[in-house]
C-alpha positions in Angstrom: -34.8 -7.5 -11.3 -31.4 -6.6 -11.1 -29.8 -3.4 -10.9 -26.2 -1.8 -11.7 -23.6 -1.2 -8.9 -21.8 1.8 -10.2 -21.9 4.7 -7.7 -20.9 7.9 -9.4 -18.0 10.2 -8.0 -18.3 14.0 -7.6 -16.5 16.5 -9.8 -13.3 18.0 -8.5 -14.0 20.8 -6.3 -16.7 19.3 -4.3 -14.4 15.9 -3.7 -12.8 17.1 -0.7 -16.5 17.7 0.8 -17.7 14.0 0.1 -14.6 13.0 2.3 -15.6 14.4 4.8 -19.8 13.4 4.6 -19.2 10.6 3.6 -17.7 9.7 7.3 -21.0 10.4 9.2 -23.7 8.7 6.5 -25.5 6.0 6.5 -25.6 4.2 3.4 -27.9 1.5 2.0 -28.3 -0.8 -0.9 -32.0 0.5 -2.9 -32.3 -1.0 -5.8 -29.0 -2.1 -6.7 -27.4 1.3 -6.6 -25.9 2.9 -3.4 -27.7 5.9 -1.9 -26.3 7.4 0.7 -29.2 7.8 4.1 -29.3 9.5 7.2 -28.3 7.3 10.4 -25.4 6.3 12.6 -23.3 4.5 9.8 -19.9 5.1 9.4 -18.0 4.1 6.5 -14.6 6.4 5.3 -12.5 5.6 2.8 -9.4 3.8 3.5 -7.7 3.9 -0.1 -5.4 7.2 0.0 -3.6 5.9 2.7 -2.8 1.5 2.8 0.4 1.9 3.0 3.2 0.1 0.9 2.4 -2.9 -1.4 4.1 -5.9 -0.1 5.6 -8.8 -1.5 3.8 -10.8 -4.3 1.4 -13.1 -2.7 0.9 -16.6 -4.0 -0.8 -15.1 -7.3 2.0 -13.1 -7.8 0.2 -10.1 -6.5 1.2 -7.3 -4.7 -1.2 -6.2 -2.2 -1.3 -3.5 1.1 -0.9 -5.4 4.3 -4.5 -6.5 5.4 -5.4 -7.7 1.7 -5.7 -10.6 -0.1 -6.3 -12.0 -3.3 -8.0 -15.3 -5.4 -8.1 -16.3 -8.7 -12.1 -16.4 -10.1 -11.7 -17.5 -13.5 -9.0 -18.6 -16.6 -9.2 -18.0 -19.8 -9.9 -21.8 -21.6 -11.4 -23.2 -18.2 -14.4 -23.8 -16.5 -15.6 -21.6 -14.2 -16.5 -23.8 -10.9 -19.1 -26.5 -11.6 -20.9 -24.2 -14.2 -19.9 -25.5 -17.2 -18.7 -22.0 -18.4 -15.3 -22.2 -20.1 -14.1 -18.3 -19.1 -13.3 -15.9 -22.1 -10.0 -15.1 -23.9 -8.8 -11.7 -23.3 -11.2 -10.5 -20.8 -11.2 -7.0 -20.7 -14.2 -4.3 -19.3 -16.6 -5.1 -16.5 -18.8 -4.4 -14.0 -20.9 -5.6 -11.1 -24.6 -6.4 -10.7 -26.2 -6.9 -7.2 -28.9 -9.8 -7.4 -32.1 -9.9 -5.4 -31.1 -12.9 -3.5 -28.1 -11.0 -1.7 -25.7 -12.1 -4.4 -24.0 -10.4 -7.0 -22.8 -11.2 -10.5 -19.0 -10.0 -12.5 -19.9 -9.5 -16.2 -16.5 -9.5 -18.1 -16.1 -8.3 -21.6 -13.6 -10.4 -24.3 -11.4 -8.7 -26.5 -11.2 -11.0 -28.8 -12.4 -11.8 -32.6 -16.2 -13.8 -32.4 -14.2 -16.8 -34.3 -11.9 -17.0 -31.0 -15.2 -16.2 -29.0 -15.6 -12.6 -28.2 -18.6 -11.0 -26.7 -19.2 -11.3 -22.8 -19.5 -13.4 -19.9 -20.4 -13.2 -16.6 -19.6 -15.2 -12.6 -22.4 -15.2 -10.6 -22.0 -15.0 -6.4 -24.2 -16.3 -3.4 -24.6 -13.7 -0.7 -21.6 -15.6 1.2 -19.4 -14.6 -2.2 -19.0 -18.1 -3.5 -19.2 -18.7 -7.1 -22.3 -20.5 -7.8 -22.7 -20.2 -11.6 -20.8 -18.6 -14.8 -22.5 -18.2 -18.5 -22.3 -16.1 -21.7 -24.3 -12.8 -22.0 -23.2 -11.8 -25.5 -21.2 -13.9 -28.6 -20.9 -13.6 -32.1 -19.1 -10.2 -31.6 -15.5 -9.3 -31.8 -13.4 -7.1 -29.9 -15.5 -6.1 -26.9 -13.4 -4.0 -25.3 -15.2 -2.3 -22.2 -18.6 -0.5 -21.8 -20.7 0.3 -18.7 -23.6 -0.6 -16.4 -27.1 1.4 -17.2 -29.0 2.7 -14.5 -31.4 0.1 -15.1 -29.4 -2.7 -14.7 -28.1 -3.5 -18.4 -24.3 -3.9 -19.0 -23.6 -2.0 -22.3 -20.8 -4.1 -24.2 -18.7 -2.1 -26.8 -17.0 -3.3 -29.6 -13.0 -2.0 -30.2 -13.0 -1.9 -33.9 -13.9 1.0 -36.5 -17.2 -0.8 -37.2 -18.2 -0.8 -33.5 -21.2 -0.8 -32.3 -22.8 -1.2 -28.6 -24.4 -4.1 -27.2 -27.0 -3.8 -24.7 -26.9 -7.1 -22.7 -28.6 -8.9 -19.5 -26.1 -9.7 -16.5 -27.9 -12.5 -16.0 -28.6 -13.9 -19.4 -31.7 -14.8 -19.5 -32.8 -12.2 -22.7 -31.1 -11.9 -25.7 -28.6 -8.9 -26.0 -30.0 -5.7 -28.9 -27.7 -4.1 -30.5 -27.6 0.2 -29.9 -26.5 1.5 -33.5 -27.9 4.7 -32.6 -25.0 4.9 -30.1 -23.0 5.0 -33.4 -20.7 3.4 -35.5 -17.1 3.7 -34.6 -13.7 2.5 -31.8 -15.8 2.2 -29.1 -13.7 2.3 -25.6 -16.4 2.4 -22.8 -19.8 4.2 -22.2 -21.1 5.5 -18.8 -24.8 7.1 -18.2 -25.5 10.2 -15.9 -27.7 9.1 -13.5 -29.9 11.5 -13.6 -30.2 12.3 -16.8 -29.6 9.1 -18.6 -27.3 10.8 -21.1 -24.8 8.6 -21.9 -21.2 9.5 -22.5 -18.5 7.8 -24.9 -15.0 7.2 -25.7 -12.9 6.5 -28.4 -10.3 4.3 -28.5 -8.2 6.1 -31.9 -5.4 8.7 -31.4 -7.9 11.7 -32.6 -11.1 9.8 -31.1 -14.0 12.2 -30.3 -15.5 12.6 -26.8 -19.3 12.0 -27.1 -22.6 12.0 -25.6 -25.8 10.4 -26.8 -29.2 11.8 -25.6 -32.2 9.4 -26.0 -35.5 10.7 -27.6 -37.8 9.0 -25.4 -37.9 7.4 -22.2 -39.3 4.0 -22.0 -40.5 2.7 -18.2 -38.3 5.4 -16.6 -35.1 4.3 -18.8 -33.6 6.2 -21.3 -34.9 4.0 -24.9 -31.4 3.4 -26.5 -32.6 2.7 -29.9 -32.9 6.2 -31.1 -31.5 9.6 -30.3 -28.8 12.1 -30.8 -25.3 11.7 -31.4 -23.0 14.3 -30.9 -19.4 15.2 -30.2 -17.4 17.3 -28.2 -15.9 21.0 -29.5 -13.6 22.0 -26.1 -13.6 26.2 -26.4 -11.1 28.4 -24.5 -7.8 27.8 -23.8 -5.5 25.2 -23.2 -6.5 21.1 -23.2 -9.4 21.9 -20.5 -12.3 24.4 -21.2 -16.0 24.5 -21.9 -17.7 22.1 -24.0 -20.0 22.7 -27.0 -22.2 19.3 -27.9 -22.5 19.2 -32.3 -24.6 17.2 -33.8 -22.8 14.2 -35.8 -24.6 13.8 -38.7 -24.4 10.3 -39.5 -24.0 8.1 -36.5 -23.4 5.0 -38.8 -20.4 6.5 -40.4 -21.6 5.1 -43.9 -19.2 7.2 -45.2 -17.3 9.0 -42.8 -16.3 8.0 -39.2 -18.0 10.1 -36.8 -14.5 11.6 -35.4 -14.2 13.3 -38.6 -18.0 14.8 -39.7 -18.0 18.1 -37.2 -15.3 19.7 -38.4 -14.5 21.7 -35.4 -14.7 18.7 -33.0 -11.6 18.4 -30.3 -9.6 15.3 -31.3 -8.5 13.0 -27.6 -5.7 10.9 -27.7 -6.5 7.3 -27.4 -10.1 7.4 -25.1 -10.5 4.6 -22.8 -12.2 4.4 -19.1 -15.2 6.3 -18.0 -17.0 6.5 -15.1 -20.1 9.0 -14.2 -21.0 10.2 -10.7 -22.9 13.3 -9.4 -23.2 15.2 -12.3 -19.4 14.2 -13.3 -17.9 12.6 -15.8 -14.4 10.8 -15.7 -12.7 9.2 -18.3 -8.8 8.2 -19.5 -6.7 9.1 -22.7 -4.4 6.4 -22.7 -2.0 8.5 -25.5 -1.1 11.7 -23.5 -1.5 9.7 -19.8 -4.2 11.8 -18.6 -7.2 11.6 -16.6 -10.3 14.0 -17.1 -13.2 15.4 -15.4 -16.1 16.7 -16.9 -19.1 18.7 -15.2 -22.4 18.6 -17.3 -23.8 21.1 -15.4 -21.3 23.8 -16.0 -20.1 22.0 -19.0 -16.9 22.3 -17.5 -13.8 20.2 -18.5 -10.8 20.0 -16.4 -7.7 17.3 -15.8 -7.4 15.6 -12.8 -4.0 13.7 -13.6 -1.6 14.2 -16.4 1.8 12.0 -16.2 3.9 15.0 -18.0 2.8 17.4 -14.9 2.6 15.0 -12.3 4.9 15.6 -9.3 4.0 11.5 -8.7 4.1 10.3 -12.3 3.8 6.5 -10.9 0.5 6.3 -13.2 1.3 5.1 -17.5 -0.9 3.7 -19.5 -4.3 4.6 -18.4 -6.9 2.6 -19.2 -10.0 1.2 -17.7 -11.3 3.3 -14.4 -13.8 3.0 -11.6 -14.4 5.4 -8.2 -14.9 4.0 -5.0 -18.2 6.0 -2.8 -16.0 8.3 -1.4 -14.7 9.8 -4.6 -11.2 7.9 -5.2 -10.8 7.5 -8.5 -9.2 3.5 -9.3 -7.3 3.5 -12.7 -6.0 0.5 -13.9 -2.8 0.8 -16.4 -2.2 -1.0 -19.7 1.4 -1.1 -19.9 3.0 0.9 -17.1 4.4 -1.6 -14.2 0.7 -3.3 -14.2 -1.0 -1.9 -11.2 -3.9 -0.4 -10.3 -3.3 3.4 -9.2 -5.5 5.4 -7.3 -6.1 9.2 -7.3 -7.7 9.8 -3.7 -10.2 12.9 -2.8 -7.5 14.5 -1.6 -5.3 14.3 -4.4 -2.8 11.6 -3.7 -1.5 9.2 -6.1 -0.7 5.5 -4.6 -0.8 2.3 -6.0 -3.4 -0.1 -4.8 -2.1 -3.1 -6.2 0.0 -4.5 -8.9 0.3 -7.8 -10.9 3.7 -9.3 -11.3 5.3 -11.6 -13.7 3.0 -10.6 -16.3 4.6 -7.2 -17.3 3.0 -8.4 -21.2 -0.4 -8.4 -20.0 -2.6 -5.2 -19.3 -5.0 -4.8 -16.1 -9.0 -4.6 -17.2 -12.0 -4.4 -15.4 -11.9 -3.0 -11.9 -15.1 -3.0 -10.7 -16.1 -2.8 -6.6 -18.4 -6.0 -5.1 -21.8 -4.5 -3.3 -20.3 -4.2 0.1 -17.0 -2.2 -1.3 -14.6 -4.5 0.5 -13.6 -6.9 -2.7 -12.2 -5.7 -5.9 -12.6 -7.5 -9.2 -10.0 -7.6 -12.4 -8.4 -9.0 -14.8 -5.2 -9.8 -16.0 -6.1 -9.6 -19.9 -2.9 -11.8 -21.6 -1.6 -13.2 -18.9 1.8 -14.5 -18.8 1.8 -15.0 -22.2 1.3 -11.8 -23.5 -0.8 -12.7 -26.4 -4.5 -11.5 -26.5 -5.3 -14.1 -28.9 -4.4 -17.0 -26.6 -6.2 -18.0 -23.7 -3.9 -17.0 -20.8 -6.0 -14.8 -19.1 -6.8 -14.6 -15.3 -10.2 -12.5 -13.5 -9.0 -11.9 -9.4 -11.2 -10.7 -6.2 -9.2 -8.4 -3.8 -11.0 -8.1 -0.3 -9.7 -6.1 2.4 -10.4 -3.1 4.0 -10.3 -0.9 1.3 -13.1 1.0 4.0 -13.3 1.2 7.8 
């Protein structure tokens, strides 16, 4: 069966200490997730320091010296001799190791089910040629991002206030179920502590609620999606950082009052968008104040890790969709801003990793690391065109050394 590739990140005050272990681990591939092992492997992050993006390549990507780039899919074409025509708008994703070595790219579309909507996915050989592309979700409309479950499910989430979450199979071959117990609202993205499978949530409205759903029942070993609590954050102390306090939303299906709005003493978040789990920490993106936050469940603490007001390197706009690398660098990809990919390294550097040009209309979705960590997937959302509607959008693999 196949498993997620998400590795988590650590929270902020242990990230200069995974630097520095994570030089002299070994690390292997157990059941689709990375775990790190003892052993004479060496593998330390190369992404705080590439160097300067040179000139666009022939994609019209700008890349570190070293790096190079391909187009995987177009919006309105067929993907290789699958059959597939690729997605308008594609937005969140994520990546899926496969039993035989391969992996699959599942890709959300933000875009109304009459125009297609739902998700898609490219599957790999072992060799990283594309061997087959197909739909995991349709009939659903603005499917913005989501995340990969620790069982190996891509949760899909719909962008519009009667959202709900779709769980789906990266390979297609069940039907995706739809999670209203994961509630009823502007769903951004959704990412699940490995440990213990709560999952966390973000809202994609200017005073959109930070939440956290925590299963009844486990099913198999897997946190059983279907039912469970609902709740939303209350930040105490002072200042935008703090403790949080969980509260109990009392109707997830917001029959009659969006879920932002039924705990009266919840903490409003500008515009939610990326999140990514790791290690006990959860980090996740307001686009609408630029900032990028940390959150510790076990000492429920919440902190910010970037904010483009304070920055002394305010080269990052428009955050948006996020992923961390093993060693704790976290990727975020900007909507707006000069279209690149900026990373915040472990020791607190802010470069660019890449940026798309001629397509300053557009917005960068989806980053998401292969299973050997040296290719980088994404997409271009509107392409040159600009238009989310239309079928200009572009999914690119970056392969380099991102590691040594």
């Amino acid at each position: 069966m196949f498993t997620d590739m998400p590795v988590a990140i650590v929270d902020p005050t242990r990230r200069r200490f995974l630097q520095k272990s994570f030089i002299g681990m070994g690390w292997i591939m157990s059941g689709g997730a990375l775990t790190h092992c003892g052993g004479d492997g060496a593998l330390m992050s190369n992404i705080g320091a590439l160097g300067p993006l040179q000139e666009p390549d022939e994609n019209g990507i700008r890349l570190p010296e070293g790096f190079r780039s391909r187009v995987i899919a177009r919006s309105g074409e067929l993907v290789g001799s699958s059959g597939y025509e690729w997605h308008s708008a594609p937005d969140g994703g994520a990546v899926f190791i496969t039993d035989d070595g391969g992996w699959v790219y599942v890709s959300n579309s933000e875009t109304v089910a009459q125009l297609g909507g739902g998700a898609g996915a490219v599957r790999f050989s072992r060799d990283g040629e594309v061997i087959d592309a197909y739909s995991i979700l349709s009939g659903t409309s603005v499917n913005c991002a989501g995340g990969a479950t620790p069982w190996g499910t891509w949760l899909s989430c719909e962008e519009k206030d009667d959202g709900r979450v779709w769980e789906c199979d990266p390979v297609g071959i069940t039907s995706a179920v739809v999670r209203p117990a994961l509630g009823v609202f502007k769903h951004e993205a959704v990412a699940i502590d490995l440990d213990s499978q709560v999952a966390y949530l973000t809202e994609d409205v200017g005073d959109g609620g930070f939440y956290r759903f925590v299963a009844d029942s486990m099913i198999d070993g897997r946190a059983d999606l279907s039912a469970g609590e609902l709740q939303i954050a209350e930040v105490v102390g002072s200042g935008p950082g703090g403790l949080i306090e969980w509260r109990t939303v009392p109707d997830p299906s917001a029959s009659s009052t969006p879920t932002r709005r039924q705990v009266a003493s919840s903490t409003p978040f500008d515009g939610g968008e990326g999140i990514w789990y790791h290690d006990g920490v959860i980090y996740f993106s307001t686009k609408g104040d630029n900032r990028v936050w940390a959150y510790e469940d076990r000492s429920s603490n919440l902190s910010i890790i970037y904010d483009a007001a304070t920055s002394s390197t305010p080269i990052l706009t428009g955050v948006d969709n996020l992923t961390v690398s093993p060693a704790g660098d976290v990727l975020v990809a900007e909507d707006g801003g000069n279209m690149e990919i900026v990373a915040i390294s472990v020791d607190g550097a802010i470069a660019p990793v890449l940026q798309v040009t001629g397509q300053d209309g557009s917005e960068i979705t989806g980053p998401a690391f292969g299973p050997s960590f040296d290719r980088l997937y994404f997409s271009s959302q509107r392409g040159t065109s600009g238009v989310i509607t239309g079928v200009d959008g572009v999914t690119y693999e970056v392969s380099g050394p991102f590691f040594s």
